[in-house]
C-alpha positions as CSV (number, residue, x, y, z in Angstrom):
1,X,-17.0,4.0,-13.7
2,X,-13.9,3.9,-15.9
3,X,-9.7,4.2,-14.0
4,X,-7.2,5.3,-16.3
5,X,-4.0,5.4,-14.7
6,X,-1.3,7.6,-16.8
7,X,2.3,8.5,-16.4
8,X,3.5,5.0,-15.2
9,X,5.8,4.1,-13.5
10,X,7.6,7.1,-11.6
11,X,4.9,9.6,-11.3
12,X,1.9,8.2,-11.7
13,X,-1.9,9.3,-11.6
14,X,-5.2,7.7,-11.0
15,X,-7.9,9.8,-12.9
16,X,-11.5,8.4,-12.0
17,X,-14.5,9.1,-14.2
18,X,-17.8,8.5,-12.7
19,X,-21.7,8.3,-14.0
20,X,-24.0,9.8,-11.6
21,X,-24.6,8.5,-8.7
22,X,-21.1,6.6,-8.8
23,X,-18.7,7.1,-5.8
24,X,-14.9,6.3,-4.9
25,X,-13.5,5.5,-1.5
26,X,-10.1,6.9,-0.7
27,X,-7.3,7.0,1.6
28,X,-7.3,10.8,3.3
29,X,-5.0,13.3,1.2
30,X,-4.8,11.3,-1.9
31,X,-7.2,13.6,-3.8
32,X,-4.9,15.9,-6.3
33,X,-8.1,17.4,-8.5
34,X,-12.1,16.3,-8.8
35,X,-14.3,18.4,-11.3
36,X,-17.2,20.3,-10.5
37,X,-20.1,18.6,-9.2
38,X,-17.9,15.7,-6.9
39,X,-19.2,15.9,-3.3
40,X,-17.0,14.6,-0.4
41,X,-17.6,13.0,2.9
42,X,-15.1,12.2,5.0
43,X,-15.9,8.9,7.3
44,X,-14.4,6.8,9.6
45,X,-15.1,3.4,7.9
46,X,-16.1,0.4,10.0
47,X,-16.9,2.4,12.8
48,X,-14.6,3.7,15.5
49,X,-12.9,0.6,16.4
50,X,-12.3,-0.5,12.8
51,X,-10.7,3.0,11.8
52,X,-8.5,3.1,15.0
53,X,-7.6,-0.6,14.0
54,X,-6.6,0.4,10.7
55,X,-4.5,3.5,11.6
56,X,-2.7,1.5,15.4
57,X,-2.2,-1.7,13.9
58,X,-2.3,-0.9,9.8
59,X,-0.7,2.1,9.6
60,X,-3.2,4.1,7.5
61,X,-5.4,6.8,8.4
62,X,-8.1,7.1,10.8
63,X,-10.3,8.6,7.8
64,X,-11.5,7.7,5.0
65,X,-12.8,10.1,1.4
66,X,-15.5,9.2,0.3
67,X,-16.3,10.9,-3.4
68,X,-19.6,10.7,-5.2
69,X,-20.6,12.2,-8.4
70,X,-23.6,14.3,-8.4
71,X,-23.4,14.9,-12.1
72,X,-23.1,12.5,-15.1
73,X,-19.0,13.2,-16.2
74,X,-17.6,13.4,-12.7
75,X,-13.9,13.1,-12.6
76,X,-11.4,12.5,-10.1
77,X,-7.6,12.6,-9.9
78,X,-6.1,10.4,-7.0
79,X,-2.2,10.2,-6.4
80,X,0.1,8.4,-3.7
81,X,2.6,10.1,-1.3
82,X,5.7,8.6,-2.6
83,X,7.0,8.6,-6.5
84,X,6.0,5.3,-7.9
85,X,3.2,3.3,-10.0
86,X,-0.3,2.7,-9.4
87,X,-1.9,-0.5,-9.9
88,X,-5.9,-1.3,-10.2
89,X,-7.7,-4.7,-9.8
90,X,-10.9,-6.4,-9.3
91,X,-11.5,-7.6,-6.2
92,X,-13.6,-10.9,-6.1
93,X,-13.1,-12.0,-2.1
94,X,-9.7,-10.9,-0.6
95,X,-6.4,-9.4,-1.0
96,X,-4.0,-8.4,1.1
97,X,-2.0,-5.5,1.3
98,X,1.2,-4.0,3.0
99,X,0.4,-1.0,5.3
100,X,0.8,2.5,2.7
101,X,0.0,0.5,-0.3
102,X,-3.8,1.3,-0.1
103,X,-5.0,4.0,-2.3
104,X,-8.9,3.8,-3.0
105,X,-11.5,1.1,-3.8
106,X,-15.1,0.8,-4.4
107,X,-17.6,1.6,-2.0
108,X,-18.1,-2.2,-2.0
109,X,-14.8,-3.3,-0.8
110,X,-14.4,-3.4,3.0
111,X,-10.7,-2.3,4.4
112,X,-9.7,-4.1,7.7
113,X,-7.0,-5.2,9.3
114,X,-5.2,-9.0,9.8
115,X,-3.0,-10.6,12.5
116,X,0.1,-12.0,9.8
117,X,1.0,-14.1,12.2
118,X,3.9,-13.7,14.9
119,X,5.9,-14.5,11.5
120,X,5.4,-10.6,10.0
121,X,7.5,-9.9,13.5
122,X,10.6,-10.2,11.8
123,X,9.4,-8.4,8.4
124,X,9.7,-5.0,7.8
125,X,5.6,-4.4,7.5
126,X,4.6,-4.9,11.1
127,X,2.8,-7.8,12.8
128,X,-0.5,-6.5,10.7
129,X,-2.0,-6.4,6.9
130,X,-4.2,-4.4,5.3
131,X,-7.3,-7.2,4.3
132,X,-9.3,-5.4,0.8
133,X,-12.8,-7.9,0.7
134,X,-15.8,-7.7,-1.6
135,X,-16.7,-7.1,-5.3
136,X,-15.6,-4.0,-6.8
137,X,-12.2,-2.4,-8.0
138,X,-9.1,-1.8,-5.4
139,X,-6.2,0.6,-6.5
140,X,-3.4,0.1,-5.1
141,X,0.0,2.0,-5.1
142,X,3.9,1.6,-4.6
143,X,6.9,2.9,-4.2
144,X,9.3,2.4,-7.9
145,X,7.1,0.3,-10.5
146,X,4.8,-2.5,-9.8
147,X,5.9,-6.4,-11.5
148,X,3.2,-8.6,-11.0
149,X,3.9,-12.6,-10.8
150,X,1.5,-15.6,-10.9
151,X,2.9,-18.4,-8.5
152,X,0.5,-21.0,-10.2
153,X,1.9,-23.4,-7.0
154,X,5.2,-22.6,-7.0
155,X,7.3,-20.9,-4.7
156,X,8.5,-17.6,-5.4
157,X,10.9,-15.5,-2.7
158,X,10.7,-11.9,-2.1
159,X,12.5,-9.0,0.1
160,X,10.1,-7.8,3.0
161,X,9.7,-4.5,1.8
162,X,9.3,-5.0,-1.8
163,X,5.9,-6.8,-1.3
164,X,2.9,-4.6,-2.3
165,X,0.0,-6.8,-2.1
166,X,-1.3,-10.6,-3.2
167,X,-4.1,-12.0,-3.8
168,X,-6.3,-15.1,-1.4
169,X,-5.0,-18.4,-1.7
170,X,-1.7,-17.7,-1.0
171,X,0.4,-18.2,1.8
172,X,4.1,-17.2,3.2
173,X,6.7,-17.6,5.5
174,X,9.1,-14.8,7.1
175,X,12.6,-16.2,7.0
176,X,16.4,-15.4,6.6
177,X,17.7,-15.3,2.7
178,X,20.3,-18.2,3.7
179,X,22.9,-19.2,6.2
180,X,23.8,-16.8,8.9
181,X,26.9,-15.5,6.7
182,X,24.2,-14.5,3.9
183,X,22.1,-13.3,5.9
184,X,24.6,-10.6,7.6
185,X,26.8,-9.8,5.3
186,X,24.8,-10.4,1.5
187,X,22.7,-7.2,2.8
188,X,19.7,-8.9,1.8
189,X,18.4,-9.8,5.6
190,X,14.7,-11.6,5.4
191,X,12.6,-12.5,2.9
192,X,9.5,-13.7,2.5
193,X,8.7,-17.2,0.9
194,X,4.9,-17.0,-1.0
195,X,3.7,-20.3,-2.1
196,X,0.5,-21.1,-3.5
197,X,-2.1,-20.4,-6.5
198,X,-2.7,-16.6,-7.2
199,X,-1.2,-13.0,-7.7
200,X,1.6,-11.6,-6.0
201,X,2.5,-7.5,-6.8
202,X,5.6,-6.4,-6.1
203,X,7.6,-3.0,-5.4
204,X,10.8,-2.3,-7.4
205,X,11.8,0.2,-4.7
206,X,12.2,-0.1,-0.8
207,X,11.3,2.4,1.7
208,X,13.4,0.7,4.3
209,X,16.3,1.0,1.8
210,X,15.7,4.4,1.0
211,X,15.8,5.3,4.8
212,X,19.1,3.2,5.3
213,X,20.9,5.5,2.3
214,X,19.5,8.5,3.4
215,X,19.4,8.7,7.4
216,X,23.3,8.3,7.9
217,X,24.0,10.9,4.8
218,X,21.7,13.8,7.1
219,X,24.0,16.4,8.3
220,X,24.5,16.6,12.3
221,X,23.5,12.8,12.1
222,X,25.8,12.1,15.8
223,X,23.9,14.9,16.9
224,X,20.2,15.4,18.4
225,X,19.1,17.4,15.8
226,X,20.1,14.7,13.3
227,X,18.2,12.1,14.8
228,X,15.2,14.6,15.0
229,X,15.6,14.7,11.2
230,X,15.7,11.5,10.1
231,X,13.3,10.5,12.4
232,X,11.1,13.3,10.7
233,X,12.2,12.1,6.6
234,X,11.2,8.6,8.0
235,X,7.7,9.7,8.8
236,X,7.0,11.4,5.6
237,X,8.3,8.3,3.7
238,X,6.4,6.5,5.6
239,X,3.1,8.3,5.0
């Protein structure tokens, strides 16, 4: 199997080559092209309870894609909903993601959920991650371009929803950016404090922030039909 990712960061595209034989598991209406000879079957992964887990508490679909090459130069293209980058890593144990950021792994990799903690309560991605475990190859995608950081044991503070995924080993905290005057009026909110040895990916582009722009800019926003709007923009940005 070889991943090339091209046209980084804005608009970027997964393209998938695969021996015979060789497969791809990805999130339901990724796929943008597959050659001839790419067969697909479409699975709930984990069983019913773990693909209703996923899609309640994780946010992702209650499907998954799985594509496997019949012939020996199968290819398949793979792109996220939102304009951004696309990042691909081996998985060697566990990393954790935020909910949208999955894209497609390995037929090895498991996808579950995990309780964050009552902590995630006051973040912007939910009480619940998205937990990538195995051996194999996870793509991952964003929204704006990825900047990866190595804590290497020290502390390292990021917005909520700029956090695209990080590796085992570390750990965070949910908490407010500084005093209660920084914290209101800085328009910064919560953060999240990582600390520990291992990788941490980040977003240069928020959803949330996005949304906040966009939903009070929607024509007839004071009205019902506004709100229907934006709640409707919201889901698609949302995925």
């Amino acid at each position: 199997m070889n991943i090339e990712i091209k046209y980084q960061p804005s608009y970027s595209l997964a393209i998938i080559r695969l021996d015979r034989g060789e497969g791809i598991t990805a999130e339901a209406g990724a796929m943008v092209s597959m050659s001839d000879g790419i067969s697909i079957n479409t699975q709930m992964k984990g069983g019913l309870f773990g693909a209703l887990k996923r899609t309640v508490l994780g946010g992702e679909s209650l499907f998954f894609n799985q594509f496997t090459s019949e012939l020996p130069d199968g290819e398949i293209t793979l792109a996220p909903t939102l304009p951004g980058d696309i990042m691909t890593t081996p998985v060697n144990g566990t990393i954790y993601l935020q909910s949208g950021s999955f894209l497609a792994a390995t037929p090895e990799i498991d996808i579950d959920t995990k309780w964050g903690g009552a902590k995630t309560f006051f973040g912007s991605e939910g009480l619940f991650l998205l937990k990538a475990t195995g051996q194999g190859q996870l793509i991952a995608s964003s929204y704006g371009a990825i900047h990866k950081v190595n804590l290497m044991n020290r502390r390292f503070i990021c917005d909520t929803g700029h956090v695209v995924a990080f590796s085992q080993g570390i750990d965070f905290d949910v908490r407010p950016v500084g005093g209660l005057k920084s914290t209101v009026l800085s328009g910064e909110g919560l953060v999240c404090e990582f600390r520990g040895q291992g990788d941490l990916w980040i977003q240069t582009r928020s959803t949330q922030a996005l949304l906040s722009w966009l939903i009070p800019r929607l024509p007839g926003r004071g009205r019902e039909g506004g709100r229907g709007a934006g709640s409707m923009i919201g889901n698609l940005l949302r995925g």
